[in-house]
N, C-alpha and C positions, 0 to 999 in steps of 0.2 A: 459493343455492337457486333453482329454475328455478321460473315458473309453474304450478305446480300448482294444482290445485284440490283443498285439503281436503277437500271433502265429496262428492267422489267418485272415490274409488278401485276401481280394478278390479285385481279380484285373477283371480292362475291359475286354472285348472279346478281342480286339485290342493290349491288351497292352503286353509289352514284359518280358516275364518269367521271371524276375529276383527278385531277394532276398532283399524284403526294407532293409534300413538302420536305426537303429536309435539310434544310436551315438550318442553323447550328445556333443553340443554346448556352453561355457557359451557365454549370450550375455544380456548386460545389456540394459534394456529398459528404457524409460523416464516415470515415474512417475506423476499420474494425478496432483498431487499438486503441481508441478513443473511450468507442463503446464500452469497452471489457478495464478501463479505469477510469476512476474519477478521481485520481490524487494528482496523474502527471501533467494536468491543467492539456492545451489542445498538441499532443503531440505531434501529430505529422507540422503544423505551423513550427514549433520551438526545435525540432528538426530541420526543416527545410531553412527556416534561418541562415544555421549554418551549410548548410550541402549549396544552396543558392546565392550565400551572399558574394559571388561574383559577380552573377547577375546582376543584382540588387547594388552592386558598387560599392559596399560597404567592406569595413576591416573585419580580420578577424576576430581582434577584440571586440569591437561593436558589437558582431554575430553572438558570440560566446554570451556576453551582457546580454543580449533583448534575447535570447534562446533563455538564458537564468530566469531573469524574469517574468516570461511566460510562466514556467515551471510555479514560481515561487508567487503568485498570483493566486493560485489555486492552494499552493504546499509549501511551510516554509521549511520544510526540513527535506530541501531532496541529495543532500550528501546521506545524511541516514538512512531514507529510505532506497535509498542506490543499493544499500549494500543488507538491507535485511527484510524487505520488500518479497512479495511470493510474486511479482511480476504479471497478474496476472494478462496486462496487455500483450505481453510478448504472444499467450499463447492462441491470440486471436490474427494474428499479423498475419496478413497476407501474402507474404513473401517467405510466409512456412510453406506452402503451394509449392514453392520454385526448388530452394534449396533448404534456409533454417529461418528462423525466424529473426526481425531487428534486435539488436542487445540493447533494448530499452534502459534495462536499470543498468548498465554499463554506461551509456551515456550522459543519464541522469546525476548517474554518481561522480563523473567526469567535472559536470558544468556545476554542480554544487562542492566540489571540493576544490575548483578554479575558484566561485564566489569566495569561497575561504580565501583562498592565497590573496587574490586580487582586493579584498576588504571590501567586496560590493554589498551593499545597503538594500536592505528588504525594500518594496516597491511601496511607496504610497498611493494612498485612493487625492486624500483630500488633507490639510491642517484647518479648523478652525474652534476656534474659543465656545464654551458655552454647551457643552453636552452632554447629554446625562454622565454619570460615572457609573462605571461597569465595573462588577467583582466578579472575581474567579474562582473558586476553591476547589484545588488542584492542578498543581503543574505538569500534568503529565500532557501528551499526545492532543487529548483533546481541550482540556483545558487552556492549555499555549498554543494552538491553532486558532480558539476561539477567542483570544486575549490580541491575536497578531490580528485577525480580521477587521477588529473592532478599534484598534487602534492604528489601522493604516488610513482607517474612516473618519479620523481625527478625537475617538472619544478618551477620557482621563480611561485608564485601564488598572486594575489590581489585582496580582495573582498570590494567596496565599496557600500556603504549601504545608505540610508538619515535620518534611527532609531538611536536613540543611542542607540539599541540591535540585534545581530543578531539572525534568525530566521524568518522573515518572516510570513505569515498568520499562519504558527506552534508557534508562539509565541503572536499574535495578533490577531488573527481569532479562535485559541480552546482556549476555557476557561479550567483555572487552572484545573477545577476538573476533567478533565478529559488528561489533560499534563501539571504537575506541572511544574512552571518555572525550578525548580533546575536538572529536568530531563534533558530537553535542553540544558538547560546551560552544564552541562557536556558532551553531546553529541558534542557539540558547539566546548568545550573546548579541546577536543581529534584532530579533524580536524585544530585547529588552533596548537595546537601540532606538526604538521606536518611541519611547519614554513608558513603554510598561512598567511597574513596579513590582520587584519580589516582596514578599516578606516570605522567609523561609522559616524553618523551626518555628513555625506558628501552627498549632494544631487547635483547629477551630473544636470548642469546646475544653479546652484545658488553658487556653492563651488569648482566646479572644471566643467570644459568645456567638452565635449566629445572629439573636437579636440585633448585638450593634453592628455586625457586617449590613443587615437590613437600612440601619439608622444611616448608615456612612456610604450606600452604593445605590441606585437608583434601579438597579434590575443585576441579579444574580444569579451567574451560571456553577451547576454544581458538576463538579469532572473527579470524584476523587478515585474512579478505576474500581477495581475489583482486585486488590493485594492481600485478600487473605487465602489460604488454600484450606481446601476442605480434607478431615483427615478419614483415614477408612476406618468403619466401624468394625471391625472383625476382632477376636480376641489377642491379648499381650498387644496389640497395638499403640496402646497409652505408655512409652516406658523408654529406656535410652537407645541411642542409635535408630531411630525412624526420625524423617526429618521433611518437611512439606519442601517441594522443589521449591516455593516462592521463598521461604525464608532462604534456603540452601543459598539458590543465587544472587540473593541480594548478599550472604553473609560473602560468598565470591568477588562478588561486586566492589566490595568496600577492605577489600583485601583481609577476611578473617576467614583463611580458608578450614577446615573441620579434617578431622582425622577419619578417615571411613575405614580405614581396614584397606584389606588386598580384594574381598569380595565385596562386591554392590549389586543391590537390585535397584533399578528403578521401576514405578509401574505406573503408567499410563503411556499414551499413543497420543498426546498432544507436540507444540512445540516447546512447552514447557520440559517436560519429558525429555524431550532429545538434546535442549539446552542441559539438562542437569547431567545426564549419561555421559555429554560429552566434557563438559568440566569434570565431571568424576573421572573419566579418563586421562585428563590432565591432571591430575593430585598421583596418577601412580596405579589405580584402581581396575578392577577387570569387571567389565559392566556388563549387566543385562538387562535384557529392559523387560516386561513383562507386557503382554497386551491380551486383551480375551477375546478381540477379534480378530481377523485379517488384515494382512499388507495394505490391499487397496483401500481398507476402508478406515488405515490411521488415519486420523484429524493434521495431521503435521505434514508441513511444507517437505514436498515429495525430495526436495534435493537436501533436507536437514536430513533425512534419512538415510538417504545416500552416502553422505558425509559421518554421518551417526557409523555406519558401517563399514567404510574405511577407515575409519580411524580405532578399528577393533571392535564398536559396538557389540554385543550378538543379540537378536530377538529371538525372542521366546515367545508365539504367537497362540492365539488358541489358550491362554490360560487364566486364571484367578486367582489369586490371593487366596487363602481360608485360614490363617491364625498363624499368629505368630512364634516361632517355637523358641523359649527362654531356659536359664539355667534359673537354678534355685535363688541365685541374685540377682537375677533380673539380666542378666548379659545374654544379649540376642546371639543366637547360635544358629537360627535355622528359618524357613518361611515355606511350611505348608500351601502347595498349588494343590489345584483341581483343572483339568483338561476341560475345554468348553466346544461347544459343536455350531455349527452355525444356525438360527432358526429362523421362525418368518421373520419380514421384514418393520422397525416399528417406525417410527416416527419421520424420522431421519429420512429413510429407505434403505439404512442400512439393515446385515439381519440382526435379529438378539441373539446375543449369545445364550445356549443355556448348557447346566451342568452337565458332564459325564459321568454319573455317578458311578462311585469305587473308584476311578480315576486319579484319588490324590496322591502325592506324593512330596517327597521333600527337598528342597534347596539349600544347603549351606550357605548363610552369608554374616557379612560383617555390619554393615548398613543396610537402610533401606532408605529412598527417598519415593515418595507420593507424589503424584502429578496429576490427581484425578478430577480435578475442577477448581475454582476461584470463585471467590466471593465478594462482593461489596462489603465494607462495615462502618457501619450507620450512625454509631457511637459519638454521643456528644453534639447531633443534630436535631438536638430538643426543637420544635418549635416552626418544624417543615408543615403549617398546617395546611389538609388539601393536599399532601404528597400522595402519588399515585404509585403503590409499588404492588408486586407481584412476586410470588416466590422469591425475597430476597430482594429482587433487582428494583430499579426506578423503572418506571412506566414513560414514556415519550410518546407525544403528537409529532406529526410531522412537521410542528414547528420546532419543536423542542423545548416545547412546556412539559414539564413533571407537576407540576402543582401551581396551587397559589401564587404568583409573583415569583417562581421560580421557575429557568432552564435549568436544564441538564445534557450531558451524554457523554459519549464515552461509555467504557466499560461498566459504569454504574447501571448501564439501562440494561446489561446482558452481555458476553464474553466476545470477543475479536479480538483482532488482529489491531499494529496501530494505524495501518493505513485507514482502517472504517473510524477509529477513532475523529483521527484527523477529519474527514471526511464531514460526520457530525458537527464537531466545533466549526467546521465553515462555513454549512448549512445553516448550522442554526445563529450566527453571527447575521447572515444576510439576511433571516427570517427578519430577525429582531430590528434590523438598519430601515427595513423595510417599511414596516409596521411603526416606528418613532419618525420616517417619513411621511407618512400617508398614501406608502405605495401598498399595491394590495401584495399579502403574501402568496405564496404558493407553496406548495407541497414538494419535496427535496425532488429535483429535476431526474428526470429519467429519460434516456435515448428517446426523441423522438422521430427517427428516422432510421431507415432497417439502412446496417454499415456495407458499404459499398464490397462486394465479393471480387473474390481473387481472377475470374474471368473477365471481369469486369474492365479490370487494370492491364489486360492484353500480355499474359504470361509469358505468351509466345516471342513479344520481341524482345526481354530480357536475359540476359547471360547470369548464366550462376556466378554465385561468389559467396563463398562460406562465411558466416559471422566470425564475430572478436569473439573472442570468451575470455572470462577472468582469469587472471595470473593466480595460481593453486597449487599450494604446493599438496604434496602426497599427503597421505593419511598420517604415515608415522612420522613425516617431519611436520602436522599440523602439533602433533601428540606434544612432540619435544620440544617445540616453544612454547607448551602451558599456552598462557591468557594472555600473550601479544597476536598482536593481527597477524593472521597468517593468509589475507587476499593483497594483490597489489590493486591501486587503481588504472585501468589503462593508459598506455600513451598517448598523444596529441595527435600523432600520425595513425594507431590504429581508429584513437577516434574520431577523425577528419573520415577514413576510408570508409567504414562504419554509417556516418550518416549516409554516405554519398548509396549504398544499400536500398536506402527509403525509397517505395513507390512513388511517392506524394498520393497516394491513393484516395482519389477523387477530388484534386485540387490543380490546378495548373502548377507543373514546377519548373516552366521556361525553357521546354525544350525546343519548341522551335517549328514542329514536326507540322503544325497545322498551317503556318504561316509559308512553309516550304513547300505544300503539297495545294495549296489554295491559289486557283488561276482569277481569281477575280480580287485580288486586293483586300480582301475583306476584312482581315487581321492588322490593324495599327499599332504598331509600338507607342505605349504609355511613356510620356516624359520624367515618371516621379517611380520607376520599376521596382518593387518590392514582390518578397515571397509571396507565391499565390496571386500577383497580379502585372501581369507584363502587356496585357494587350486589350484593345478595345474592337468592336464590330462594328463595319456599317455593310448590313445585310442589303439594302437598297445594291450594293453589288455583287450580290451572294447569286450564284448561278444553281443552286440546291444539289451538289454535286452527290454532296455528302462525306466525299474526302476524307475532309478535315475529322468527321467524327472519327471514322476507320483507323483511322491513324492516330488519335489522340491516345495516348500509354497510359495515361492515370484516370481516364472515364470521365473526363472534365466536361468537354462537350458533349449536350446530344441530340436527338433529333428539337426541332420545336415541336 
């Protein structure tokens, strides 16, 4: 609410002599960080948790648990996505306004790697007998989000897989250092807790039919990602030492690291790309990476780059591949570039590159690794009839139907990140709960309320106070531990101080402020005080000062 002066208001020529009102309303608003994710389920709530639960009367362990469980309602994987997450809540936070922004995945990563220690149990919906049985085929992101949803809802659940691990490109596509296997694995092991079933080393079509998955499951979601990499068509390309980043890091992954030489190119501008530049950095290797547009317009999470470049990266911006240059045996010796210029804008909005002609030139190297797209493969799904695909990918409704009697999503439907994975398999769990309900579906939710603004929350009475940021070591000491973790998680004291940061932006977070400044009683303390609810109104003594709005910090109150 802006400076007003209650006690005098001017009205239009027109308008009718009567006496504003301004009464106080509590009404809570949707939160910009909210908005800008749907994986960290409602954060300023599973934050306030903790920063309030004094108020609230409760321990600190208590807090920690019902803060986890918010999170893990929505996400069961928030130790993982703490630490490999592009955060995009953070960069909607309100409290970037003041000073920096909340360390969102800082403390996400916190409260799911406490569940680890503490042994806390994924949340139930419901347990009962008698429900259809659900198949999965694909353990990755979204497949085990959609296997956890459906099983916290009481259904029999099946996940089969063709790895002998589950996880998915979270386990095969990030390199250790930055999602230790044991992280996983734990997150893994909570969702199979649930009484999910693996069957792993099962690769549907060489180990079991689809037919009889049909015969044996009552409704079937298909997640098996997008793990092939597309190779570049350019000449000598087909031949030793070129290597698709997806096999690279998986061969990383499972400990059979490749000899590359002292020189490496990599080439593409994804996060795939900067995952393999920087493992090739770790073997020994002096990397480059090749991209044929501009900085601002890599596809890859702006702080993998960052990272990608302390720890010796170099880019090489503006350029192209054009053939590969071999000896008489075939041993790669060299990699023909071509300069690229920026041109209109296509699809995207980004520009198209196009050629500089005469411009090529040549690169000595030892390896190459490609990073220039992913692909679904489809092999062995005789029998999908009525599948909906396109270029390659699965087709999706906004229920998460791909075809006849089959869901789908994940990467199979098109390329992301795991957070959108995840995202899909929750969506389309509740589609499906919904509709075996008799409740009506709806189409995957989208803000419906514009997120409450940073003037909103009264800038003015807050004190700065700088964020946590991750424990990091240097560039060259990430280099010299190879493929150990090289972030720390933070401490209990930096993340106690951390929460206490949060606005509660557009929620009541018990401060007090309205009940302090309000001459008529109007504000009752609740007997049962909880985050987000401390106090009740009996406006019958409300004097319409307005006060109380002026002063409220988080936009809670406002006029009636």
């Amino acid at each position: 609410m802006s400076n007003r002066n209650h006690n005098d208001v001017e009205l239009a020529a027109d308008a009718p002599a009567t006496t504003p009102s301004y009464r106080p309303t509590p009404l809570e608003k949707q939160a910009p960080c909210q908005a800008g994710c749907a994986n960290c389920g409602d954060i300023r709530a599973w934050i306030g948790t903790v920063a309030q639960r004094k108020k609230a009367g409760i321990s600190r362990e208590v807090a920690y648990a019902r803060a986890w469980c918010r999170i893990a309602e929505v996400n069961p994987f928030p130790a993982t996505l703490g630490r490999i997450c592009p955060h995009p809540c953070e960069s909607r936070c309100n409290r970037g306004e003041l000073d920096e922004p909340l360390a969102i995945s800082q403390l996400e990563r916190f409260l799911g790697d406490h569940a680890i220690t503490a042994g806390l149990p994924l949340p139930r919906i419901e347990q009962r007998g008698g429900l259809p049985s659900i198949g999965v085929i694909g353990a990755g992101p979204s497949g085990l989000s959609f296997a956890y949803q459906m099983a916290r809802r009481g259904y029999p659940v099946a996940v089969y897989d063709a790895r002998k691990k589950a996880g998915g490109m979270l386990r095969y596509g990030v390199p250790d250092y930055r999602l230790p296997q044991s992280i996983l694995d734990a997150e893994v092991g909570k969702i199979v807790d649930l009484g999910v079933e693996l069957h792993l080393d099962t690769r549907v079509g060489r180990d079991v039919e689809l037919a009889e998955l049909r015969g044996r499951h009552d409704h079937l979601y298909l997640a098996i990602g997008a793990q092939a990499g597309q190779n570049l068509e350019i000449p000598g390309a087909n031949g030793p030492s070129v290597w698709n980043a997806i096999d690279y890091l998986e061969r990383m992954n499972r400990g059979q690291a490749l000899d590359l030489g002292s020189r490496v190119v990599v080439i593409g501008g994804g996060n795939s790309a900067m995952d393999a530049a920087r493992c090739a950095r770790r073997q020994g290797s002096e990397v480059t990476v090749l991209y044929r547009r501009r900085l601002h317009e890599m596809p890859a999470i702006k702080w993998e780059v960052e990272e990608a470049v302390e720890e010796g990266v170099q880019l090489m911006l503006l350029v192209a591949p054009v053939k590969f240059e071999r000896e008489a045996d075939g041993r790669l010796v060299g990699l023909e570039i071509r300069h690229m210029q920026p041109g209109s804008p296509d699809s995207t909005g980004r520009s198209k590159p196009e050629p500089v002609i005469g411009s090529e030139f040549c690169l000595p190297v030892d390896a190459v690794i490609t990073a220039i797209a992913q692909r679904p493969v489809l092999d062995g799904l005789d029998g999908l009839d009525g599948l909906q695909s396109a270029g390659g990918w699965l087709v999706r409704d906004d229920h998460g139907t791909a075809g006849i009697g089959m869901l789908a999503g994940g990467d199979v439907c098109g390329p992301g990140i795991a957070g959108d994975a995840i995202i899909q398999g929750r969506h389309t769990a509740e589609h499906l709960h919904a509709r075996l309900n008799g409740q009506a579906e709806r189409a995957d939710p989208s803000p419906a309320a514009t997120p409450i603004t940073a003037q909103s929350v009264r800038l003015a009475t807050r004190k700065s106070g700088q964020a946590v940021h991750a424990h990091k070591l240097s560039g060259q000491e990430r280099v010299a531990r190879g493929m150990a973790d090289t972030s720390a998680t933070i401490s209990e004291e930096e993340f106690l101080h951390e929460v206490e940061r949060c606005f509660s932006c557009g929620a009541c977070l018990g401060c007090g402020q309205c009940n302090m400044y309000c001459t008529s009683d109007c504000f009752i303390a609740v007997d049962d005080p909880r985050p987000g609810h401390y106090f009740t109104l009996n406006l019958d003594e409300c004097r319409e000062c307005g006060k109380c709005i002026e002063v409220c910090p988080s936009g809670y109150l406002e006029e009636m």
